[in-house]
C-alpha positions in Angstrom: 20.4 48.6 -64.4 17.5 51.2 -64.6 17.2 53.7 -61.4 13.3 52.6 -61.2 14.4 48.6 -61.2 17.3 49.5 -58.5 14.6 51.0 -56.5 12.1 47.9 -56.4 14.9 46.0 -55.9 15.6 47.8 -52.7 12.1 48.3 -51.6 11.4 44.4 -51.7 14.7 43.8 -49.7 13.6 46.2 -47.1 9.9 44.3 -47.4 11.6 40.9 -46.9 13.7 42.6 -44.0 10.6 44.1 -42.4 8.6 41.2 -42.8 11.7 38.3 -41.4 11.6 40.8 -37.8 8.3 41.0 -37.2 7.9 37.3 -37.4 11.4 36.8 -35.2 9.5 38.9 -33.1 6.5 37.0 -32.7 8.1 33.8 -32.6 10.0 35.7 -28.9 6.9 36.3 -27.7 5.3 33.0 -28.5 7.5 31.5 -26.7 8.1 34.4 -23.7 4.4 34.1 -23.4 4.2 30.2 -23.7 7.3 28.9 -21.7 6.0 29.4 -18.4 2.4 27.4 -19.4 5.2 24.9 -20.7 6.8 24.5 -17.3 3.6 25.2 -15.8 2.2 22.3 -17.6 5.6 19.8 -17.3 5.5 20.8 -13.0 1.3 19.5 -12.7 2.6 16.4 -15.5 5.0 15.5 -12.7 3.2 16.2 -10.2 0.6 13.8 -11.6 3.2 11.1 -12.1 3.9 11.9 -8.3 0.6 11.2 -7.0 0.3 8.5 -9.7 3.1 7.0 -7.7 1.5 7.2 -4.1 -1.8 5.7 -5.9 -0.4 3.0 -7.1 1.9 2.0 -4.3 -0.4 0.8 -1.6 -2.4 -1.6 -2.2 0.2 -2.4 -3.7 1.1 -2.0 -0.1 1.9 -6.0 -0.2 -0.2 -7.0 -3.1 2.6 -9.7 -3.5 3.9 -10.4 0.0 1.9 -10.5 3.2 2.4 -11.4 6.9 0.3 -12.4 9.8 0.9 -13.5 13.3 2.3 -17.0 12.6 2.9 -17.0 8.8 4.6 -15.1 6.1 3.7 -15.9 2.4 5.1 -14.2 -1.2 4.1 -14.6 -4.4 7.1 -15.6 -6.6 7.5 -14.3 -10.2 5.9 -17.7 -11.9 2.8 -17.2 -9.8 3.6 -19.7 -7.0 3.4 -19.1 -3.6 6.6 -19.1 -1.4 5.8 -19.8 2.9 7.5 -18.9 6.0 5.5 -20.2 9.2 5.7 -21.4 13.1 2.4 -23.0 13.3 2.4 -27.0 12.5 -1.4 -27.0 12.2 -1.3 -25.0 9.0 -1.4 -27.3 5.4 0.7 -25.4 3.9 1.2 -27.9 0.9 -2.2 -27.1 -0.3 -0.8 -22.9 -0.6 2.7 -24.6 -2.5 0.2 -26.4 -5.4 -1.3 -23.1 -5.8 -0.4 -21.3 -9.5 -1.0 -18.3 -11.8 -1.7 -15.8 -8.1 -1.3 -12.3 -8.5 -1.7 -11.3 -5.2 -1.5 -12.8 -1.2 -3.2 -11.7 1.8 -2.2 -13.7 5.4 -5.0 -13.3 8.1 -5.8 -14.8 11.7 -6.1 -13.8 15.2 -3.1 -14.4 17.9 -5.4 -17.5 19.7 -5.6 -19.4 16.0 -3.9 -20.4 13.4 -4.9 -18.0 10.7 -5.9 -18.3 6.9 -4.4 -17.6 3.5 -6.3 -15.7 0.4 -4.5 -16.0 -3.1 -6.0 -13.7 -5.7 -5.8 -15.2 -9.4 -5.4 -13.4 -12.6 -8.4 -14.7 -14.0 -10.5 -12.9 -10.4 -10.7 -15.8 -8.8 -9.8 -16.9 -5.1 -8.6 -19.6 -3.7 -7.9 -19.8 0.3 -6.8 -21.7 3.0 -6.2 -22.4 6.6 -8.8 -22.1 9.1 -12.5 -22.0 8.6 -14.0 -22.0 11.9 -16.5 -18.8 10.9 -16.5 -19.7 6.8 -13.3 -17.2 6.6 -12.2 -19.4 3.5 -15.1 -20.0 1.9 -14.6 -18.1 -1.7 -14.8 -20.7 -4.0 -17.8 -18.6 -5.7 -16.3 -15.1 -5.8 -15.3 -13.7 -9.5 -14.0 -10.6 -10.9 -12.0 -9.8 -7.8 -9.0 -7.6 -8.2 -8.1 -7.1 -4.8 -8.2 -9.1 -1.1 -7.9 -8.6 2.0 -7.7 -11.5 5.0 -8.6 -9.7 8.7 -8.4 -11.5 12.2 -11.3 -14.2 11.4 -12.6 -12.6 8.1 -11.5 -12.2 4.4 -12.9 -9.2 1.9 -12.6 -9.2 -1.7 -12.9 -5.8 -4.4 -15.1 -6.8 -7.3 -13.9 -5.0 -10.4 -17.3 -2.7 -10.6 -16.4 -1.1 -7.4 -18.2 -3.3 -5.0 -17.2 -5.9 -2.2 -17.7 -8.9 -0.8 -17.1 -10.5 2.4 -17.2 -13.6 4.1 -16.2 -14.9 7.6 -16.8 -14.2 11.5 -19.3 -11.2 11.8 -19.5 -10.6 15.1 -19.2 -6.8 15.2 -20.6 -6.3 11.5 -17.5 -6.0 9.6 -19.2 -8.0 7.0 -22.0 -5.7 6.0 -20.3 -4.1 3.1 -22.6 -5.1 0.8 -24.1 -1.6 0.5 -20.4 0.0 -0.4 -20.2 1.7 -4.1 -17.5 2.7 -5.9 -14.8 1.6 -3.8 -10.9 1.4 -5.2 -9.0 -0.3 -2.1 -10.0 -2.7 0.7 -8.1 -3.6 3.6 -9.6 -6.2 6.8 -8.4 -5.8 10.3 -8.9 -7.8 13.4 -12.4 -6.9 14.1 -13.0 -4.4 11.5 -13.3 -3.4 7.6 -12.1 -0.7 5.9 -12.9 1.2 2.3 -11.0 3.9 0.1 -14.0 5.3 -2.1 -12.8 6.9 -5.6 -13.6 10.5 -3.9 -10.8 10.2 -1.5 -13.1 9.2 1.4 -13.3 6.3 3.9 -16.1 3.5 4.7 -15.8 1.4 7.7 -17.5 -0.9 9.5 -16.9 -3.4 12.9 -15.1 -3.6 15.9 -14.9 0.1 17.1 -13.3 -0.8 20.3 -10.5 2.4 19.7 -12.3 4.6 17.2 -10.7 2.4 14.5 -14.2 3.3 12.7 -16.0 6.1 13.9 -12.6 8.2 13.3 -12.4 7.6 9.8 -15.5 9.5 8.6 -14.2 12.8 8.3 -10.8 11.8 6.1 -10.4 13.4 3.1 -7.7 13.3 -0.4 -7.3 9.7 1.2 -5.2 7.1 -1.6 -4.7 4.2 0.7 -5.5 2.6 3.8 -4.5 -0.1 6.2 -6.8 -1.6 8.8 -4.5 -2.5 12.0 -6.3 -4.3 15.4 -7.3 -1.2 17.2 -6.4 1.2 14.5 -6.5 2.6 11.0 -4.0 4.0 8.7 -4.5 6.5 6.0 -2.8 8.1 3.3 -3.3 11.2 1.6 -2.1 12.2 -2.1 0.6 14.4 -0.8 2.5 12.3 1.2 1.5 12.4 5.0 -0.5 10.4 6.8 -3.4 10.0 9.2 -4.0 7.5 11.9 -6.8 7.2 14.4 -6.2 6.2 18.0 -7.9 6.3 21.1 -6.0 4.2 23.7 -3.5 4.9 25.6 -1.5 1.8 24.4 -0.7 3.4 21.2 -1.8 7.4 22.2 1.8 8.6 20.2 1.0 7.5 17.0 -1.4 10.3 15.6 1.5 12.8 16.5 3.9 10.8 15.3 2.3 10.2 11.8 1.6 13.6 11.4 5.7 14.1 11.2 5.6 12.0 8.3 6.4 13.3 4.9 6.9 11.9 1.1 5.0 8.5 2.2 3.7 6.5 -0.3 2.3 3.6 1.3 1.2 2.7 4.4 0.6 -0.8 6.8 -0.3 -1.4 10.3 -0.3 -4.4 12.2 -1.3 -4.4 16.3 -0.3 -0.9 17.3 2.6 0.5 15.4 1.7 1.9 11.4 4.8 1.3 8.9 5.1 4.2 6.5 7.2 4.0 2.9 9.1 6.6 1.8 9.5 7.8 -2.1 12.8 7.0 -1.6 13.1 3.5 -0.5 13.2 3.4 3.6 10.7 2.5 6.1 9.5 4.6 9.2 7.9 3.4 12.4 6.1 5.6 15.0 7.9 3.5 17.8 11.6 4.9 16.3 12.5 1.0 15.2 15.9 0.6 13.6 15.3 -0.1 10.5 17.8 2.1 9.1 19.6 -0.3 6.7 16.4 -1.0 4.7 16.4 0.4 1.3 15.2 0.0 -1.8 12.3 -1.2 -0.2 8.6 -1.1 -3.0 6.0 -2.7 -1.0 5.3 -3.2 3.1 3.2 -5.3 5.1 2.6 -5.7 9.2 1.4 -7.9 11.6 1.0 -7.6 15.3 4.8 -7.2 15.8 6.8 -7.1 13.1 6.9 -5.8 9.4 8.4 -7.1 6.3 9.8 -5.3 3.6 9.8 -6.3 -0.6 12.9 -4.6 -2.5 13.7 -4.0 -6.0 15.4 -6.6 -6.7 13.0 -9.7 -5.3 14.6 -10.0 -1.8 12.4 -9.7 1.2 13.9 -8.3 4.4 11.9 -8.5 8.4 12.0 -7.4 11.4 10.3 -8.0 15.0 9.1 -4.6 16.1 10.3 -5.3 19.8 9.1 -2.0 21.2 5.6 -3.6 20.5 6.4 -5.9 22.8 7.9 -4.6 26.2 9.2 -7.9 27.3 11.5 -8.3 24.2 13.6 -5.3 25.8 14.1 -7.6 28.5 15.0 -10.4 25.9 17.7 -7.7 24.1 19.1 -7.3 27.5 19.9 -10.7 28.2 20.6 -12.0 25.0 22.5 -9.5 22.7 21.8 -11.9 19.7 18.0 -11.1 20.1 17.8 -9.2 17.0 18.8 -12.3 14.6 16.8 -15.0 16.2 14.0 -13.9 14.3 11.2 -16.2 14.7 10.2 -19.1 12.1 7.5 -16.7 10.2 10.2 -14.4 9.5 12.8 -16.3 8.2 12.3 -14.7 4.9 15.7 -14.4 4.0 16.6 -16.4 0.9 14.2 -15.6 -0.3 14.4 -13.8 -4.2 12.4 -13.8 -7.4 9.0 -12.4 -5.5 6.9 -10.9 -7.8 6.8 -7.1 -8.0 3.5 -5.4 -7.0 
């Protein structure tokens, strides 16, 4: 071999050489340089999922189980409707024959009977129970996707942001009708509340307790729950914010703000029910409800809370500290805790239909 082709030769291997580092080089910087926007990238991803979580959880708080003062009711996996109930008045055949329902909301006032709402999957409603201020009377609504049963009144969310409302309207919780743009709905006693797609809240009615009035300065709100004198919200990173002025329930703004990695909320007379990312429940009046886990969706009533897991199972509890006389009852009869009331004999109950 010629010194002239040895020397080519060598000069393309160093070329080739040369030309395989710098491009190992550039592939470590690439990826020095584009690792942290990775993680960067995969941390806001999750953190979307998180919040995507919270979102989707509330309303979802019990889109599939719901409790009032005298009745419990569940949607089962087929779309029927499972009830639990002390009142003999109610015709609860007529909820049994009920099919394809996606979601349940219980309503009614502590001096009546109360009413049902069943939401279907084709946006219809159908309701029963009592009607003594046209509370069931939404034979005409369409293209619902979400209800709401209060004391003596029932809301529904139309699918283009806007809501409807029917029943008793003596303190104007009915005049909704110029809401916009409105992504969850929840009825209390007296009183209406509305999560608008910015984060903020719209209420109207019985303002008895600053259930109303103290909800116009929320903000990054994701869900709400309308109690009797109160309202719950909660925010997109896990805490939650209560209004209160009364002295029946004056602990619960401080002890809301404790609360962290919530993801959906539910109030009933005075005490708001958080759920934790991780399964449990919390209660601002310290209830033991320390063997409930697993626990997706939560709803309230007056004085007690009941709890869907995983697995189909529903699980309830009377929030005696509600109630000061029930201490008396846990005194005198140590079996207090399992004589749960008729509404709440929820039990054996399985296959309910995951929000």
């Amino acid at each position: 071999m010629s010194k002239s082709i040895l020397h080519v030769k060598i000069k393309d291997t160093i070329k080739i050489i040369f030309a395989v580092t710098v491009m190992v080089s550039l592939i470590a910087l690439f990826i020095m340089f584009l690792a942290p926007s990775i993680e960067n990238t995969i941390f806001h991803h999750n953190m979307r999922q998180e919040t995507n979580i919270v979102v989707n959880s509330i309303h979802r708080e019990a889109t599939t189980i719901s409790t009032s003062y005298y009745h419990t009711v569940a949607v089962k996996s087929d779309g029927t409707v499972i009830v639990a109930a002390s009142s003999a008045d109610f015709e609860y055949n007529e909820i049994l024959d009920w099919y394809n329902i996606v979601a349940i909301s219980a309503g009614g006032h502590y001096r009546d009977w109360g009413h049902v709402v069943g939401l279907r999957a084709d946006g219809t409603v159908v309701a029963a129970g009592s009607n003594d201020h046209g509370q069931i009377n939404v034979d005409d609504w369409y293209d619902i996707i979400q209800i709401s049963a209060g004391g003596r009144h029932t809301i529904g969310l139309r699918s283009d942001g806007t809501v409807v409302a029917v029943g008793h309207n003596n303190h104007d919780q009915l005049n909704v009708n110029s809401w916009r743009n409105i992504v969850a709905i929840s009825a209390g006693r007296g009183h209406t509340v509305g999560l608008q797609s910015d984060g903020t809240v719209v209420a109207v009615g019985w303002d008895t307790s600053g259930q109303v009035r103290h909800t116009r300065g929320w903000s990054d709100i994701v869900a709400i729950s309308a109690g009797w004198h109160n309202t719950v919200g909660l925010r997109s990173d896990g805490t939650v914010v209560a209004t209160r002025e009364d002295e029946l329930i004056s602990n619960i703004t401080t002890n809301v703000s404790q609360w962290r990695n919530i993801t959906a909320v539910a109030v009933g007379t005075q005490a708001p029910i958080g759920l934790r990312y991780d399964g449990t429940v919390v209660t601002t009046h310290d209830e033991d409800l320390s063997g409930w886990n697993d626990i997706i969706a939560i709803s309230a009533r007056e004085r007690h809370v009941i709890g869907l897991r995983s697995d189909g199972t529903v699980v309830a509890s009377v929030l005696e500290n509600v109630q000061p006389g029930n201490v008396l009852r846990r005194i005198f009869n140590p079996d207090f805790e399992r004589e749960l009331p008729p509404e709440l004999q929820v039990h054996d109950w399985y296959n309910i239909k995951l929000p």
